[in-house]
DONU-945182 format. One line per 5 residues: their letters; for each residue x, y, z of N, C-alpha, C. Coordinates in nm, 3 decimals, padded with zeros to 5 digits, m for minus. Atoms other than C-alpha are relative to their C-alpha. Example, Ala and Ser with C-alpha at 12.3 -4.5 7.8 and 13.67 -1.06 7.14 Angstrom:
<atoms>
as	00.089,m00.119,00.000,01.230,m00.450,00.780,00.090,00.120,00.000 ~ m00.082,m00.119,m00.006,01.367,m00.106,00.714,m00.077,00.109,00.073 $
</atoms>
This chain:
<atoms>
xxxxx	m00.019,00.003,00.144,01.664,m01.866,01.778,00.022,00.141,m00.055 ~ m00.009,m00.096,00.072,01.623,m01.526,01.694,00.136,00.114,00.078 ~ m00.163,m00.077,m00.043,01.931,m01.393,01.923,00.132,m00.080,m00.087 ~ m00.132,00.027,00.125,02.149,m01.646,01.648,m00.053,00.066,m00.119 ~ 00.016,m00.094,00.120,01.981,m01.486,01.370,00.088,00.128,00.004 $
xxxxx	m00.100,m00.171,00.009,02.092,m01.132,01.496,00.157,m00.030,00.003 ~ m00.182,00.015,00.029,02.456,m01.266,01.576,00.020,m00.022,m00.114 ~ m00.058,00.022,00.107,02.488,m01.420,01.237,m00.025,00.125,m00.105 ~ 00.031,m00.108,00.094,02.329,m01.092,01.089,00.095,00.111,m00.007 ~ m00.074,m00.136,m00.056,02.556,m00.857,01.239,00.148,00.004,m00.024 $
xxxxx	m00.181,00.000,00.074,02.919,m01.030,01.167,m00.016,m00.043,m00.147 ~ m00.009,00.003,00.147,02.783,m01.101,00.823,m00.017,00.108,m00.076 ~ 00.040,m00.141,00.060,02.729,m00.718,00.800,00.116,00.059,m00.023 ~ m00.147,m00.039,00.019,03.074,m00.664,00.925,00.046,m00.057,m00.078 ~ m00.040,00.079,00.079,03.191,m00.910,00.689,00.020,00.044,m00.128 $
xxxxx	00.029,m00.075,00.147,03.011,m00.773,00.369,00.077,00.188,00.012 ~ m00.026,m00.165,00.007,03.111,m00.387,00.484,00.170,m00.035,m00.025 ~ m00.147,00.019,00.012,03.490,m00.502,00.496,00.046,m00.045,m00.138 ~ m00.051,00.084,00.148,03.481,m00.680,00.138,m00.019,00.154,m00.053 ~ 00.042,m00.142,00.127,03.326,m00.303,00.011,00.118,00.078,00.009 $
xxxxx	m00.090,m00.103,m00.001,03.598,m00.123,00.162,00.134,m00.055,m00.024 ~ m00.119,00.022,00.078,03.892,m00.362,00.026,m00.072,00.076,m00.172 ~ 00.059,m00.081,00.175,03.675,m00.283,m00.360,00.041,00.105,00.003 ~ m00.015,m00.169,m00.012,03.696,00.049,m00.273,00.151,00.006,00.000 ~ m00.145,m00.041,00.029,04.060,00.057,m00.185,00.062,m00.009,m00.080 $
xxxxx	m00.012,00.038,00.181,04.169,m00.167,m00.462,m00.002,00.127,m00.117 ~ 00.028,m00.081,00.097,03.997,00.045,m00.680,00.078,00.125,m00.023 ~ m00.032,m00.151,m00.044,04.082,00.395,m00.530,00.190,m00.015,m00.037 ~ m00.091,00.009,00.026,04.468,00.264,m00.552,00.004,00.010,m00.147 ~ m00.040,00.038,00.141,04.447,00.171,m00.894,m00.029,00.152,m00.096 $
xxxxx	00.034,m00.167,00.056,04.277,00.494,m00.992,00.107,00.098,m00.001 ~ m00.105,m00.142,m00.047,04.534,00.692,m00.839,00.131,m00.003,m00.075 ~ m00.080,00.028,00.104,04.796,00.520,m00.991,00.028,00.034,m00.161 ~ 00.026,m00.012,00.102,04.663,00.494,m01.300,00.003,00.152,m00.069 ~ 00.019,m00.175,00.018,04.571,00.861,m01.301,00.098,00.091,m00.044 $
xxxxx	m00.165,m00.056,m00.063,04.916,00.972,m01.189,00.065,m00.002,m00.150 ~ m00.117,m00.010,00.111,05.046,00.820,m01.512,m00.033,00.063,m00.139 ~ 00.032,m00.049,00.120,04.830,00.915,m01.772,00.032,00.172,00.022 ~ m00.014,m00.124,m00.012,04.819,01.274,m01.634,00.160,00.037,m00.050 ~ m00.158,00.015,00.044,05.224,01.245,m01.669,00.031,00.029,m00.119 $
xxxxx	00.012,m00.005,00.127,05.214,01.122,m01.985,m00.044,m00.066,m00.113 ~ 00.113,m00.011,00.066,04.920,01.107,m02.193,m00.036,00.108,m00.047 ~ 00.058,m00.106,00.006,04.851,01.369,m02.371,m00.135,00.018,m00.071 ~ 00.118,m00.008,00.059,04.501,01.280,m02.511,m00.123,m00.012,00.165 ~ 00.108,m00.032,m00.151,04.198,01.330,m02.240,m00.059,m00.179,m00.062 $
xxxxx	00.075,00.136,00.001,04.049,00.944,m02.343,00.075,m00.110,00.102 ~ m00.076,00.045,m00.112,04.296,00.812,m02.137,m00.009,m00.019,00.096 ~ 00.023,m00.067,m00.129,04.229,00.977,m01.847,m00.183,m00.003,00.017 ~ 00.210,00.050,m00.062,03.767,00.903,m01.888,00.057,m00.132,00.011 ~ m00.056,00.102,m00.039,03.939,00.571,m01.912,m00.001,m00.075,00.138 $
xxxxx	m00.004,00.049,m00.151,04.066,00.533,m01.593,m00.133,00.036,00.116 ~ 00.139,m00.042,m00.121,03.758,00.757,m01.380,m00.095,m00.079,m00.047 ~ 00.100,00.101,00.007,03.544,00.504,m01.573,00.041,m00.157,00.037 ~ 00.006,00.151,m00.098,03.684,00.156,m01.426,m00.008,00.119,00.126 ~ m00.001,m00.010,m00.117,03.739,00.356,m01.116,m00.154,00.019,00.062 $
xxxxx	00.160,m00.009,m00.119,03.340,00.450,m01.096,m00.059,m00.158,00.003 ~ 00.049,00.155,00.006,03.332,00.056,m01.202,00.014,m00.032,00.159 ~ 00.001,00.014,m00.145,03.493,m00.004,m00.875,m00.072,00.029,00.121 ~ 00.089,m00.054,m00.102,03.288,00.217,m00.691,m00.151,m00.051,00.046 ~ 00.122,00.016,m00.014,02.960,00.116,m00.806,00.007,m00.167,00.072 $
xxxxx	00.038,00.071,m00.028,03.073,m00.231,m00.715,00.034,m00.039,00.133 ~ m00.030,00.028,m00.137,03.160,m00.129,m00.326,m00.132,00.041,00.047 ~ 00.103,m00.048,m00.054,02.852,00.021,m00.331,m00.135,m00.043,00.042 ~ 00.128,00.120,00.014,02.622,m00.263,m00.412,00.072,m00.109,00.118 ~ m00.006,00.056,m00.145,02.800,m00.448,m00.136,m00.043,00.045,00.104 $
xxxxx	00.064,m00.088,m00.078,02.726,m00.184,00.071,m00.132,m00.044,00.024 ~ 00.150,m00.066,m00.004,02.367,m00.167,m00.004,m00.040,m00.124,00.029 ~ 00.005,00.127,m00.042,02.382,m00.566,00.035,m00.016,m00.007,00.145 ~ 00.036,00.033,m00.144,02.483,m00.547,00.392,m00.148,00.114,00.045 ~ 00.108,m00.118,m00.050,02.211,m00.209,00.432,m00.102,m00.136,m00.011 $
xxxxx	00.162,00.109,00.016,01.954,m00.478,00.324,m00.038,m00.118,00.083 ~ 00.003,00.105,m00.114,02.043,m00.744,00.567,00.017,00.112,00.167 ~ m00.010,m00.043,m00.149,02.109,m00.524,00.871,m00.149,00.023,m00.016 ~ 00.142,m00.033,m00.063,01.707,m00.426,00.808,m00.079,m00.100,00.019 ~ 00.038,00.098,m00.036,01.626,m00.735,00.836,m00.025,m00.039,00.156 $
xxxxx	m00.018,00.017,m00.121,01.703,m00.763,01.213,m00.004,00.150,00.063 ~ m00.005,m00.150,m00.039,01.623,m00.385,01.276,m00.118,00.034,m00.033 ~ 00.166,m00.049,00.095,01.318,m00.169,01.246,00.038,00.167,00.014 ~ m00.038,m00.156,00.024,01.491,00.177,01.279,m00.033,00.046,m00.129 ~ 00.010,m00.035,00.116,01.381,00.399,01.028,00.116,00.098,m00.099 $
xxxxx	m00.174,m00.072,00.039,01.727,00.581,01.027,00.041,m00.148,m00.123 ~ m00.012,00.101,00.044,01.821,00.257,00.879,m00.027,m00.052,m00.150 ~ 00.027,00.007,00.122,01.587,00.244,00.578,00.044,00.094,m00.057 ~ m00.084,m00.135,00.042,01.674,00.587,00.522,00.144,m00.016,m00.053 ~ m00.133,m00.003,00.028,02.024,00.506,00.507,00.007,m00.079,m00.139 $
xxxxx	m00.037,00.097,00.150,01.974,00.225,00.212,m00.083,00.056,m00.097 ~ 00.101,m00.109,00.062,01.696,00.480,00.053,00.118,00.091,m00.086 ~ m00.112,m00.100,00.043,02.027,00.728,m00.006,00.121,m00.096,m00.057 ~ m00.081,00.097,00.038,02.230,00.447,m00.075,m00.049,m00.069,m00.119 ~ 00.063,m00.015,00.151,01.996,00.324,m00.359,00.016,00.127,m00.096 $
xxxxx	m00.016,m00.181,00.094,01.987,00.701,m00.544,00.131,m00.037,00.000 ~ m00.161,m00.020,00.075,02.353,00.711,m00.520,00.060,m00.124,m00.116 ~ m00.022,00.116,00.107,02.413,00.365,m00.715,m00.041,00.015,m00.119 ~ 00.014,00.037,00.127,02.180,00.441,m00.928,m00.017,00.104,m00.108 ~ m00.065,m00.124,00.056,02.282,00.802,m01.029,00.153,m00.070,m00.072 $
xxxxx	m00.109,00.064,00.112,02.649,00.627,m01.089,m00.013,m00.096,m00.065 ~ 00.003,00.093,00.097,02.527,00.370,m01.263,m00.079,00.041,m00.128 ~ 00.062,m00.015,00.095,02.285,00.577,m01.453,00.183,00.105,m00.115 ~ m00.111,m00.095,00.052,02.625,00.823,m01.559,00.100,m00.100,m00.056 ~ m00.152,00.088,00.066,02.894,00.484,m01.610,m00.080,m00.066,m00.101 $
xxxxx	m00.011,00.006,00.121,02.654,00.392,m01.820,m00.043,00.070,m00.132 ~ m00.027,m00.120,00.119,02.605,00.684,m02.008,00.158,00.016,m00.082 ~ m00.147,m00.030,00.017,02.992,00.681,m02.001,00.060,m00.118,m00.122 ~ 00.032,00.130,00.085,03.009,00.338,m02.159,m00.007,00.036,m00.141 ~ 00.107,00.003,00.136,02.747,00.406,m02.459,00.135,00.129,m00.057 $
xxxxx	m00.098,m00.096,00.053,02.955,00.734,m02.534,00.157,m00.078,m00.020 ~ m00.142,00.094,00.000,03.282,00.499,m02.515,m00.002,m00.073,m00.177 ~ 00.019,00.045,00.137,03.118,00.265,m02.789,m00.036,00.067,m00.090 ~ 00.058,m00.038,00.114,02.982,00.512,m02.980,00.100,00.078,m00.080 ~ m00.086,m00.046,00.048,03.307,00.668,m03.034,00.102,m00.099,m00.071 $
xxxxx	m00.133,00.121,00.042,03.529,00.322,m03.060,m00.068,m00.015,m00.161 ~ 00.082,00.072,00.135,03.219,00.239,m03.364,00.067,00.125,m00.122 ~ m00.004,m00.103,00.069,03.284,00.612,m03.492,00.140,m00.068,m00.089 ~ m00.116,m00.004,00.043,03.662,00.519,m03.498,00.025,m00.130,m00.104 ~ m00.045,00.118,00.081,03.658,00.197,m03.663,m00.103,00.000,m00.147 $
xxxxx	00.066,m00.063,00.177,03.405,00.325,m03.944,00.098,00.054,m00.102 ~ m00.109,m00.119,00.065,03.685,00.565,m03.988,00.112,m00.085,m00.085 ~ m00.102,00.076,00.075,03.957,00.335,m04.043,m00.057,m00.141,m00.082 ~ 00.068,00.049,00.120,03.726,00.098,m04.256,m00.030,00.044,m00.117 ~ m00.056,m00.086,00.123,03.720,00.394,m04.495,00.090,m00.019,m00.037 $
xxxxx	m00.115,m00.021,00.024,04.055,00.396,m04.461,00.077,m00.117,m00.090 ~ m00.038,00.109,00.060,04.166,00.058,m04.508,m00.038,m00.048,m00.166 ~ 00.012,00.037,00.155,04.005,m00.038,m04.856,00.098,00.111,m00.090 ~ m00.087,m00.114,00.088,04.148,00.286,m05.020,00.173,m00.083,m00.014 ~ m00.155,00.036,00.006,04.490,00.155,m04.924,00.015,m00.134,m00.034 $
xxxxx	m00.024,00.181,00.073,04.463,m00.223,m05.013,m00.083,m00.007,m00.141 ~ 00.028,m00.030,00.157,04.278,m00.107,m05.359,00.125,00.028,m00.039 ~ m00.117,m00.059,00.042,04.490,m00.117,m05.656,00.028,00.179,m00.038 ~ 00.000,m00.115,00.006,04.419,00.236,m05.717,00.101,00.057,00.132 ~ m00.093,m00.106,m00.081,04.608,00.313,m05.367,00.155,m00.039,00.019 $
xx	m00.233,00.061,00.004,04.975,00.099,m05.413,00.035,00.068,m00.087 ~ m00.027,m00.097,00.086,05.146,00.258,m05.613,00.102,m00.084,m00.123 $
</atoms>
């Protein structure tokens, strides 16, 4: 019984590690792409947190696959290399997740800024005071 456990543990590790590193590519393509064009032509920098913020989206979500299979390979393992490895693999997730969503909040707090702005804006111009 417990030599099918480890087989099913081990191609479901390969399994999960292969789905992280299509995310990842995916992602990493789209980034690059994306990147390529705003850098081109874009000339405002929001553009461009834009794209490095889906792309750390992508990341964070090859990373939690990742840390998925780390959690099942210790299952059938007692190496301490092992925990170690999903120990450093936790911190890193949750450094970029503590920063995308810092990235985020700063996102909305600017979209709220901007649409305050043009809520000023708008009445002035649909008052009769602003037709002319």
């Amino acid at each position: 019984m417990k030599e099918w456990l480890v087989f099913a543990t081990e191609n479901a590790i390969v399994l999960i590690d292969i789905l992280a590193l299509i995310i990842i590519l995916i992602g990493t393509a789209e980034a690059f792409f994306a990147g390529l064009r705003v850098m081109l032509f874009s000339p405002t920098g929001h553009e461009r947190r834009d794209v490095w913020l889906r792309y750390a989206r992508w990341l964070v979500a090859g990373l939690t696959f990742q840390l998925a299979a780390d959690i099942i390979e210790t299952s059938v393992t007692e190496d301490w290399q092992s925990v170690g490895r999903i120990a450093v693999i936790a911190v890193i997730r949750t450094f970029l997740n503590y920063f995308l969503d810092r990235d985020v909040e700063e996102i909305r707090q600017r979209e709220r800024e901007t649409s305050r702005a043009e809520g000023r804006i708008r009445p002035l111009m649909n008052s009769k005071e602003g037709t002319p």
